[in-house]
ZASEKOL-58177 format. One record per residue (C-alpha): residue number from 0; residue in one letter; x, z, y. Coordinates in nm, 2 decimals, decimal comma. Each point is the difference from the previous one (the first is absolute). Example, Ala and Ser with C-alpha at 12.3 -4.5 7.8 and 13.67 -1.06 7.14 Angstrom:
BEGIN
     n   res       xx       zz       yy
     0     A     1,23     0,78    -0,45
     1     S     0,14    -0,07     0,34
This chain:
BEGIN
     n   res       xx       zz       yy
     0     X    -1,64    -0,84    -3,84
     1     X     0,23     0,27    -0,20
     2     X     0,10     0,32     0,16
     3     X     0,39    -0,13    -0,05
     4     X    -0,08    -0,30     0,26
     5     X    -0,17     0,21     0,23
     6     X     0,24     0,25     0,05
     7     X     0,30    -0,29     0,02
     8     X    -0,22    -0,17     0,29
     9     X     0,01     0,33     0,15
    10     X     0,35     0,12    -0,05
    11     X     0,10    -0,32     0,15
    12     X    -0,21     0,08     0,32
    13     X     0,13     0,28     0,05
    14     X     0,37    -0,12    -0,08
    15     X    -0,10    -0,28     0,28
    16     X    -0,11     0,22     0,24
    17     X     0,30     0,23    -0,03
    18     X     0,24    -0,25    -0,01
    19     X    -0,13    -0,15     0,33
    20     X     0,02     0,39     0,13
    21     X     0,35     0,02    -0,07
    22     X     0,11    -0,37     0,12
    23     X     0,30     0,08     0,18
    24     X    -0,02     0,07     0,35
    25     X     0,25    -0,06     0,29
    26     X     0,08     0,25     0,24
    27     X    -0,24    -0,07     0,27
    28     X    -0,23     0,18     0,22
    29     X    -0,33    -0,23    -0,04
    30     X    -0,02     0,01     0,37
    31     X     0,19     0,16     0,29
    32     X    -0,23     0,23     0,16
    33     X    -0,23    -0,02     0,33
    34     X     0,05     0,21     0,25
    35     X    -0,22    -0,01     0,30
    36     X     0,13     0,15     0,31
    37     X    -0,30     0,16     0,24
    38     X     0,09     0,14     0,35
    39     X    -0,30     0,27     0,05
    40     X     0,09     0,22     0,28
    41     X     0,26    -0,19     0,32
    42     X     0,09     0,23     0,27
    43     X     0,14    -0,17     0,31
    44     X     0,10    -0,26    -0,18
    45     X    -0,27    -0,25     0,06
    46     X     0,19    -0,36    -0,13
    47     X     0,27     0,18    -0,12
    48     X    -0,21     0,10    -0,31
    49     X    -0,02    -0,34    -0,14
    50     X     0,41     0,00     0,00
    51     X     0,01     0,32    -0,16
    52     X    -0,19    -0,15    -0,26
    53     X     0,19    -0,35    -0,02
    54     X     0,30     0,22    -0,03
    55     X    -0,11     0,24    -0,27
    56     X    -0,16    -0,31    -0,21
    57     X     0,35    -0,20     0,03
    58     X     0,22     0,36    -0,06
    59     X    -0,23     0,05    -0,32
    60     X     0,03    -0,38    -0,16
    61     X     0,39    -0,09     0,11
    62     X     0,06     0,35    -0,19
    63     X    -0,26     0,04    -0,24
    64     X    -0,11    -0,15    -0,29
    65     X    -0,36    -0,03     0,15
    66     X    -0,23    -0,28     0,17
    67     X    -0,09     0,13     0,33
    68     X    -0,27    -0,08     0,25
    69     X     0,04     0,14     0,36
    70     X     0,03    -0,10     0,31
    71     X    -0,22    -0,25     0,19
    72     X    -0,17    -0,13    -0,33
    73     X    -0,16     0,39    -0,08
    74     X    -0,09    -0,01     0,34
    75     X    -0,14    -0,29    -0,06
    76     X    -0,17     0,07    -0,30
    77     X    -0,11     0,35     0,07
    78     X    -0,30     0,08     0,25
    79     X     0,03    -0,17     0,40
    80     X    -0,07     0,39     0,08
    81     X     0,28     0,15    -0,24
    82     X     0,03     0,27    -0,28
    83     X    -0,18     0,33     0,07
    84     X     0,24     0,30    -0,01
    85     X    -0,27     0,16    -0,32
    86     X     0,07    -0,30    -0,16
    87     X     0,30     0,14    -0,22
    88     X    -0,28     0,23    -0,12
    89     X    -0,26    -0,22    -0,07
    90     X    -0,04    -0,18    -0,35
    91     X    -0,23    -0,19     0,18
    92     X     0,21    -0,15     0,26
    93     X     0,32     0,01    -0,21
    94     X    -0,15    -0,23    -0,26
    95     X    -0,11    -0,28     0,35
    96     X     0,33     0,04     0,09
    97     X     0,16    -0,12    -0,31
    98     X    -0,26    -0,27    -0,10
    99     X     0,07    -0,08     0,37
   100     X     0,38    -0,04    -0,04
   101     X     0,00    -0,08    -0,39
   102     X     0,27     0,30    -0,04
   103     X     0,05     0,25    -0,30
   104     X     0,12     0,26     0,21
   105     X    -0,03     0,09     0,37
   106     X     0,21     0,18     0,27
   107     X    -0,25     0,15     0,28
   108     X     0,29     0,05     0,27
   109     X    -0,05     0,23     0,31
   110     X     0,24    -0,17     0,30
   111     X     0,06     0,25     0,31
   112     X     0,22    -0,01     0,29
   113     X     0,13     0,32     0,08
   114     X     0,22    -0,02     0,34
   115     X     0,32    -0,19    -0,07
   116     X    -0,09    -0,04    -0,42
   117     X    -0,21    -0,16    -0,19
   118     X    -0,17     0,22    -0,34
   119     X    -0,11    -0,21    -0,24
   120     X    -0,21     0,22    -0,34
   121     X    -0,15    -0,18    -0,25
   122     X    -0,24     0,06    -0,30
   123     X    -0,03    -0,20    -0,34
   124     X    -0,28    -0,04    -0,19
   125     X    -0,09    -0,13    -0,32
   126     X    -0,35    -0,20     0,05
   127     X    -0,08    -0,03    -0,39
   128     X    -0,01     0,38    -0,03
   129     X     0,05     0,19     0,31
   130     X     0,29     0,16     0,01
   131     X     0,21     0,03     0,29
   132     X     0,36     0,20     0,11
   133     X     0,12     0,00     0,38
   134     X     0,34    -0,13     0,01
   135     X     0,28     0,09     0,23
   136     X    -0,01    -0,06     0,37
   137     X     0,24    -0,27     0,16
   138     X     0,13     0,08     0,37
   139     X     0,15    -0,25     0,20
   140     X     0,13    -0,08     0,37
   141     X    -0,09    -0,39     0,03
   142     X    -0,23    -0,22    -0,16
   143     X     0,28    -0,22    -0,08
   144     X     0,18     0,27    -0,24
   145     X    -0,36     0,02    -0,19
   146     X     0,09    -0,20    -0,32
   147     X     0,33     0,09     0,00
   148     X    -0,16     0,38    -0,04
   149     X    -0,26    -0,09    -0,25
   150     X     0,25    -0,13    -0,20
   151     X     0,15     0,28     0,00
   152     X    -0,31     0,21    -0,15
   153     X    -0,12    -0,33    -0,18
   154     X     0,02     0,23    -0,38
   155     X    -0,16     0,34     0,14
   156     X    -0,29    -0,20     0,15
   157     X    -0,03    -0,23    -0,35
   158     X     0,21     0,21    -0,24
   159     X    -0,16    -0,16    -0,31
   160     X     0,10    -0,30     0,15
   161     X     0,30    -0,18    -0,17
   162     X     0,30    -0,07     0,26
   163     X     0,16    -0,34     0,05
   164     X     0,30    -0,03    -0,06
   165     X     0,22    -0,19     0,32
   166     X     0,35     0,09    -0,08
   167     X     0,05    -0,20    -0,30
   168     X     0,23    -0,27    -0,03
   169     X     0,17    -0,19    -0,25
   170     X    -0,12    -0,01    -0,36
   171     X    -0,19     0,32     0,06
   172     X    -0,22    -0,20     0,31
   173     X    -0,04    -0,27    -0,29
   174     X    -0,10     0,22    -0,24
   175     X     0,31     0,02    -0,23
   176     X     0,15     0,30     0,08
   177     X    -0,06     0,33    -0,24
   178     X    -0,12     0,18     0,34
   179     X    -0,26    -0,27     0,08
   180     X    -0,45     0,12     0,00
   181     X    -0,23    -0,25     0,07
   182     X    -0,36    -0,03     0,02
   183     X    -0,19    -0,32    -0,07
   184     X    -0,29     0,00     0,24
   185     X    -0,26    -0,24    -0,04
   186     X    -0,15    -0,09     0,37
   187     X    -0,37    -0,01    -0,16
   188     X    -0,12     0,25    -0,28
   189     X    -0,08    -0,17    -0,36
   190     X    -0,39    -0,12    -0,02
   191     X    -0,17    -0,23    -0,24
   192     X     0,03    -0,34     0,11
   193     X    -0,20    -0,34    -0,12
   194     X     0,19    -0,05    -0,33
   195     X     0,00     0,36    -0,09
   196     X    -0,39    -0,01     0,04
   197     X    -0,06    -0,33    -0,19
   198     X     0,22     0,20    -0,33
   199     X    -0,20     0,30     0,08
   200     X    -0,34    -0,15    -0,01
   201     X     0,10    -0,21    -0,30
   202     X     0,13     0,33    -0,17
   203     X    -0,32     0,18     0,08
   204     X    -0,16    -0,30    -0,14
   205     X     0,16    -0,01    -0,36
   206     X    -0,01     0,37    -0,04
   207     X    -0,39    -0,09     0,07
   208     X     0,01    -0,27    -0,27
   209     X     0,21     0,25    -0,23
   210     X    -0,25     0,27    -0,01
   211     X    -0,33    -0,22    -0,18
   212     X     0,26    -0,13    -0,31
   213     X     0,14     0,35    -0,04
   214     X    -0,30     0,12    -0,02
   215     X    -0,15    -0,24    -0,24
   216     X     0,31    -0,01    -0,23
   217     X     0,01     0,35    -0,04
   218     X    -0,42     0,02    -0,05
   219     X     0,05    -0,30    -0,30
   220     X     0,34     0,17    -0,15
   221     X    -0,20     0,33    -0,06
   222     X    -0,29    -0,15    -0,08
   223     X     0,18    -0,21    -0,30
   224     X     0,13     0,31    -0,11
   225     X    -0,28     0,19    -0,04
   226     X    -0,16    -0,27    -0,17
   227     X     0,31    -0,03    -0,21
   228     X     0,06     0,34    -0,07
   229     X    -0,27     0,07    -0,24
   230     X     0,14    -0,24    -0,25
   231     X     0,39     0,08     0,09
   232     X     0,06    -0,34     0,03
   233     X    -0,10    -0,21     0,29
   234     X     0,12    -0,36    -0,17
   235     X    -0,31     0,06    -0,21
   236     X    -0,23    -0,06     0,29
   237     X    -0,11    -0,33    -0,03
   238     X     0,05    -0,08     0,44
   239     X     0,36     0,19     0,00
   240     X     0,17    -0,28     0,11
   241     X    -0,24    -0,12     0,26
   242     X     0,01     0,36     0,12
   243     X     0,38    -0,01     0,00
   244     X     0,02    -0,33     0,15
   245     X    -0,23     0,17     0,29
   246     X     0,20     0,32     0,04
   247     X     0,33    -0,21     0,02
   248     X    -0,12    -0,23     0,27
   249     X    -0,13     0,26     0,21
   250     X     0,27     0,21    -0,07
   251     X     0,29    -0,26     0,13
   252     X    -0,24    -0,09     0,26
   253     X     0,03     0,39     0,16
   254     X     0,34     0,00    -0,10
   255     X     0,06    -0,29     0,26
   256     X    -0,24     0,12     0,22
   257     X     0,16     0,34    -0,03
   258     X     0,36    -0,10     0,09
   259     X    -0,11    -0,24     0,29
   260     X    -0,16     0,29     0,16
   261     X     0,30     0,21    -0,03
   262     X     0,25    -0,25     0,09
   263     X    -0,20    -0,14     0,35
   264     X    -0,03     0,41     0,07
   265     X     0,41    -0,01    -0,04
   266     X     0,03    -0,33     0,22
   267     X    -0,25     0,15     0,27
   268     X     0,23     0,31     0,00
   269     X     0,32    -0,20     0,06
   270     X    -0,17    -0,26     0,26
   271     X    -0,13     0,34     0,18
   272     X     0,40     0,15    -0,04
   273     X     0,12    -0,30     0,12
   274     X    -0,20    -0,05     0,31
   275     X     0,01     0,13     0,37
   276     X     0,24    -0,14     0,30
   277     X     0,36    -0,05     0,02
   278     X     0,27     0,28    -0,13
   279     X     0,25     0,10     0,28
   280     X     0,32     0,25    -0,15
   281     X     0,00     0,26     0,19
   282     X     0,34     0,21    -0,02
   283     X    -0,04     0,35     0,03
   284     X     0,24     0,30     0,02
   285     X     0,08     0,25    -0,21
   286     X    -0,10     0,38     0,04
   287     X     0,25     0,17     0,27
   288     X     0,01     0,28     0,17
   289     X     0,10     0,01     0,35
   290     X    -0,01     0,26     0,36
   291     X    -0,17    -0,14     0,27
   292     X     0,04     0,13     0,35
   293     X    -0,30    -0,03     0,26
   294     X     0,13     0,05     0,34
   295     X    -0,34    -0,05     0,16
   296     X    -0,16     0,28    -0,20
   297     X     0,30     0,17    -0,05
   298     X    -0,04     0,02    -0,39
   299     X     0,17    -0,03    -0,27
   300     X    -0,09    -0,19    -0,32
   301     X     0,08    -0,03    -0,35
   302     X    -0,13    -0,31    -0,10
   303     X    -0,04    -0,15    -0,39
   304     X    -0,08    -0,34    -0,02
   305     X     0,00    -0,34    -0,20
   306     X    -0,15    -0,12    -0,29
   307     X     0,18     0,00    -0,42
């Protein structure tokens, strides 16, 4: 096989690979986050706690771009005995409690009652590598007002959250409006399903195939030529076109071969794109900037939230 073929069959790999790189993309987030909310200290709260964590899961998903568990099904999930108070600490126990709860992220809340008021602090950590930021407390009178005040601090407990957005209406609500952001969020993450494994294997398979002809094409091609080369003519050797015959066959043969791999590689990519659960549109806002007063803690906040 001549070096011009070689390096085409190569340029065009590379071109393929590129070009499936660069397909383009909508704007979606491949999946909405997991957030797994963990009550690990309750002070006089006793079934209150479970609440405090419906309340925070629902306040976090109805204004967050997020998938939330919390609530009776972490309790559920997580040990009959509960989350010990070192586990915020503890890669150990961290990495149980997300395996347990399936979630990318975790808030390890402390709950206490204090007198008339409830003090609710919370901690989030990143299981993958360990990092971790306390977030702002949230003070409230009743149980009942809970969501209502994790709403409230919904973007400084998950500021890299994106925000929904729930005042749109009209074309903007529909998407048609110059001041409308959406995510597409796909309700499972992408993975390599039956079909995508059959082109795969099959791929894997001809570039297997490819590898033997290339290999004997290029070892008869250079072996003509030296035998040619002496004479500066290779139509004097007497087997020249049996030879060429050869070359040719083989040659076309991990041309084919070539290209098949290349192209089941491309349809495995696009199968693989392609896959994963239903897309929901998710609006979300646009950055603002607005003062929020807490008359529980008597504090004042400037707050910047929202998603471009």
């Amino acid at each position: 096989m001549s070096k011009r073929r070689l390096y085409f069959s190569l340029i065009t790999a590379a071109a393929a690979a590129v070009a499936v790189l660069f397909l383009p993309r909508p704007a979606w987030a491949d999946k909405a986050p997991r957030v797994g909310v963990v009550i690990s200290v309750q002070i006089n709260l006793k079934e209150e706690a479970e609440k405090i964590s419906q309340a925070l899961g629902r306040a976090l998903r109805t204004r967050l771009v997020v998938d939330v568990v919390a609530g009776a099904e972490a309790f559920r999930r997580l040990p009959a005995n509960g989350v010990s108070e070192s586990c915020v600490a503890d890669e150990t126990c961290i990495k149980d409690t997300a395996q347990r709860l399936s979630a990318d992220e975790i808030l390890f809340v402390v709950a206490v009652r204090m007198g008339n008021r409830i003090q609710v602090d919370s901690t989030w950590v990143d299981p993958a590598n360990g990092r971790s930021a306390s977030r702002p407390k949230v003070v409230m009178v009743k149980i009942d007002e809970a969501e209502a005040r994790f709403s409230d601090a919904a973007s400084l407990i998950l500021p890299d959250a994106a925000v929904r957005a729930t005042q749109q209406t009209g074309q903007e609500a529909a998407g048609d409006g110059p001041q409308a952001h959406a995510f597409l969020i796909r309700t499972t993450p992408r993975h390599m399903t039956l079909p995508a494994w059959i082109t795969l294997g099959a791929g894997v398979a001809a570039g297997g195939a490819w590898l033997p002809f290339f290999l004997v094409t290029s070892h008869d091609f250079n072996e003509l030529q030296d035998t040619c080369q002496p004479r500066g003519d290779c139509k004097t050797n007497p087997q020249y076109d049996d030879v060429k015959d050869k070359i040719s066959r083989n040659g076309l043969a991990a041309d084919v071969l070539g290209f098949a791999s290349i192209g089941l590689g491309v349809a495995t990519a696009i199968l693989w794109w392609n896959s994963g659960g239903d897309i929901e549109r998710v609006p979300v806002a646009v950055r603002s900037v607005r003062l929020q007063v807490d008359p529980g803690s008597r504090s004042t906040m400037l707050l910047w939230e929202g998603n471009l």
